[in-house]
C-alpha positions as CSV (number, residue, x, y, z in Angstrom):
1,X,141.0,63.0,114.0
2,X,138.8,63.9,117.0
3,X,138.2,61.3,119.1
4,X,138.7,58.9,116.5
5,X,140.5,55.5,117.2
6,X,144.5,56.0,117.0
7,X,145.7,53.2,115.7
8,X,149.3,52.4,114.4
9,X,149.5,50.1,110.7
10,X,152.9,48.6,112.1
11,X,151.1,47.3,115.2
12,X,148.2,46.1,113.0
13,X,150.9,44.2,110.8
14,X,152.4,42.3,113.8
15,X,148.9,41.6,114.8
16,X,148.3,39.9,111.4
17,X,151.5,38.2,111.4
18,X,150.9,36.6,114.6
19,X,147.5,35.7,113.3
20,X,149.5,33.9,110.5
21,X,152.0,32.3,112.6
22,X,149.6,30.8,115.1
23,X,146.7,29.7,113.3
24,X,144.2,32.3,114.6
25,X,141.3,33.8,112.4
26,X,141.0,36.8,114.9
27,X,142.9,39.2,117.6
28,X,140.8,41.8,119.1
29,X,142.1,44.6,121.7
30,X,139.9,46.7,123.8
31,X,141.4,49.5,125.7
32,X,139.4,52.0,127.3
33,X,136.9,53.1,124.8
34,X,139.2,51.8,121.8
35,X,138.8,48.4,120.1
36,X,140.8,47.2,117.2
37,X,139.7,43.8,115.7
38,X,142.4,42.1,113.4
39,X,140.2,39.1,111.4
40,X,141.5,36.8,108.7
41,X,139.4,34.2,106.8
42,X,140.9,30.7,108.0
43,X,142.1,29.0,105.0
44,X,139.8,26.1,103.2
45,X,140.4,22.7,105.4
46,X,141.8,19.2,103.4
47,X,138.5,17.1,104.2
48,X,139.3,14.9,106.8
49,X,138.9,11.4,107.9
50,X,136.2,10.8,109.9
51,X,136.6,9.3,113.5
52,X,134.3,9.2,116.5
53,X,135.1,10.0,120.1
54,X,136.0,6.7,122.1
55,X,132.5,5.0,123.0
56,X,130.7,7.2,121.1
57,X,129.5,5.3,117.7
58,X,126.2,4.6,117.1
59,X,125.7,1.5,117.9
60,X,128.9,0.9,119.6
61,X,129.6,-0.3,123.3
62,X,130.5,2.7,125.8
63,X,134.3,2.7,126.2
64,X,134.8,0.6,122.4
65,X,137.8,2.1,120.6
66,X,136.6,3.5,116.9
67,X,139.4,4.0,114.4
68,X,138.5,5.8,110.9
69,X,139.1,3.2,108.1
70,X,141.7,3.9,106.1
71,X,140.0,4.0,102.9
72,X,137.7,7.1,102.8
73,X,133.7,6.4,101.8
74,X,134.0,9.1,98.5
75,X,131.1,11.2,99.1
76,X,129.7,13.5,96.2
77,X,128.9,17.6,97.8
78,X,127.6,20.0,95.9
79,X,128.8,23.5,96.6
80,X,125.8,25.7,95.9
81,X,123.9,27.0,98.6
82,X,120.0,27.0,97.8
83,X,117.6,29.3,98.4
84,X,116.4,29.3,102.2
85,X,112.4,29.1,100.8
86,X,113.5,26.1,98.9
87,X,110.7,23.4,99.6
88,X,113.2,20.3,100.0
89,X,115.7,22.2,101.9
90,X,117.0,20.5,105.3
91,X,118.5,22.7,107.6
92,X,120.6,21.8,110.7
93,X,118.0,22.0,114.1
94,X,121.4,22.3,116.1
95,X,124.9,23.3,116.4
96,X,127.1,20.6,115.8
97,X,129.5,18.3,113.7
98,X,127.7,16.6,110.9
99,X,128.7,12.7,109.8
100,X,127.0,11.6,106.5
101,X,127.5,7.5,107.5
102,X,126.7,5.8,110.6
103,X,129.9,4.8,111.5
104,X,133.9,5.3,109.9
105,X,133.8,3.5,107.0
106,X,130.4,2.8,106.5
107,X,128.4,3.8,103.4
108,X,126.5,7.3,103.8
109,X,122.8,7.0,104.8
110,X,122.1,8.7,101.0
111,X,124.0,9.6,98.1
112,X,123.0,12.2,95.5
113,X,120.1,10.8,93.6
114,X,119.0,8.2,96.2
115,X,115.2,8.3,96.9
116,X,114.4,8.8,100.5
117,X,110.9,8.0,102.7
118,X,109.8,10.6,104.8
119,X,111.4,9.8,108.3
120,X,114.5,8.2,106.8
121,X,118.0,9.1,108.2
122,X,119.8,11.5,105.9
123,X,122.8,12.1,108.2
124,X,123.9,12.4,112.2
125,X,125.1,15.5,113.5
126,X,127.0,15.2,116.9
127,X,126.3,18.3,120.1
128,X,127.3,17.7,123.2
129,X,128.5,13.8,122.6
130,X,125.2,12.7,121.4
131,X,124.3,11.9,117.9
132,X,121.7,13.5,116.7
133,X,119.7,11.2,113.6
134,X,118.5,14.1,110.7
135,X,115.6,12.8,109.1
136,X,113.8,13.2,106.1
137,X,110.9,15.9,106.3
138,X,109.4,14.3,103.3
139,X,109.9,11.6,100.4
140,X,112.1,12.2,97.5
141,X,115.2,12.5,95.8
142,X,118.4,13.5,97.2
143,X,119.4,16.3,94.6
144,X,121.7,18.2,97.0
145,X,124.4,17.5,99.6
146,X,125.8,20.5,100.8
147,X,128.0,19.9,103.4
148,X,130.9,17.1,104.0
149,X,131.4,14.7,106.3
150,X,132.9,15.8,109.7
151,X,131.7,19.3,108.6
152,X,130.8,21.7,111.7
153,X,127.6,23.0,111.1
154,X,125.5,25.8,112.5
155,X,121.9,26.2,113.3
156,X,119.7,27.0,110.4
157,X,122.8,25.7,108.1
158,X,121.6,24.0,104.6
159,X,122.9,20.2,104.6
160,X,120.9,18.9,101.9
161,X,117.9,19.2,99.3
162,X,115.2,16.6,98.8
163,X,112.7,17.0,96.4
């Protein structure tokens, strides 16, 4: 090779086993003009309860403690991602964790199927310790929810579908 990247497999095995025994999803090392990256798709996350940063619940006193109930609200998500042109589509305006119900334990704003007035709550997403309300661009049904609750979501990201 002429001025290729060198690169040896053995080190790039011991830089996926340490990505395996820490947790990571990536390693990169520059050097010079040289750059090996050493990525791994994280594997698929048990959904968890939701819980809300002390004093941060809608609706809740600033320093109230919030504890997840320990019966999870059984949300149904669809997995299918829509077309981006779809005419219901709600995408995320923000970067951001995404709750489906006002507060641990409460009942989602919508379920699959629930008819929605244009300006209605659909879900919060939290940036920066502020929750966000998502709300209805137009009346409808809820016929998609693509995301789950405590989901990190980007910008642009489909959450649901009302049509």
């Amino acid at each position: 090779m002429s001025n290729g990247i060198q690169f040896d497999p053995e080190a790039i095995r011991a830089l996926a086993q340490i990505l395996r025994d820490t947790d990571l999803t990536e390693i990169e090392l520059v050097e010079k003009d040289s750059r090996i990256r050493v990525a791994r798709k994280p594997p698929a996350a048990a959904p968890q309860p939701m819980s809300w940063p002390v004093g941060m619940a809608p609706g809740m006193p600033h320093g109230a403690m919030v504890q997840a109930d320990a019966s999870p609200v059984v949300v149904p998500v669809v997995e299918a991602v829509p077309d981006a042109k779809h005419p219901g589509l709600v995408t995320s305006p923000m970067v951001g964790v995404a709750y489906l119900a006002p507060e641990p334990g409460q009942p989602p704003f919508v379920t699959l199927g629930a008819k929605v007035a244009q300006g209605q709550t659909l879900l919060l997403i939290e940036a920066m310790k502020t929750f966000n309300q998502i709300k209805a661009p137009r009346a409808g049904t809820v016929t998609r929810i693509l995301i789950e609750p405590g989901t990190p979501v980007e910008y642009g990201e489909p959450l649901m579908i009302v049509e």
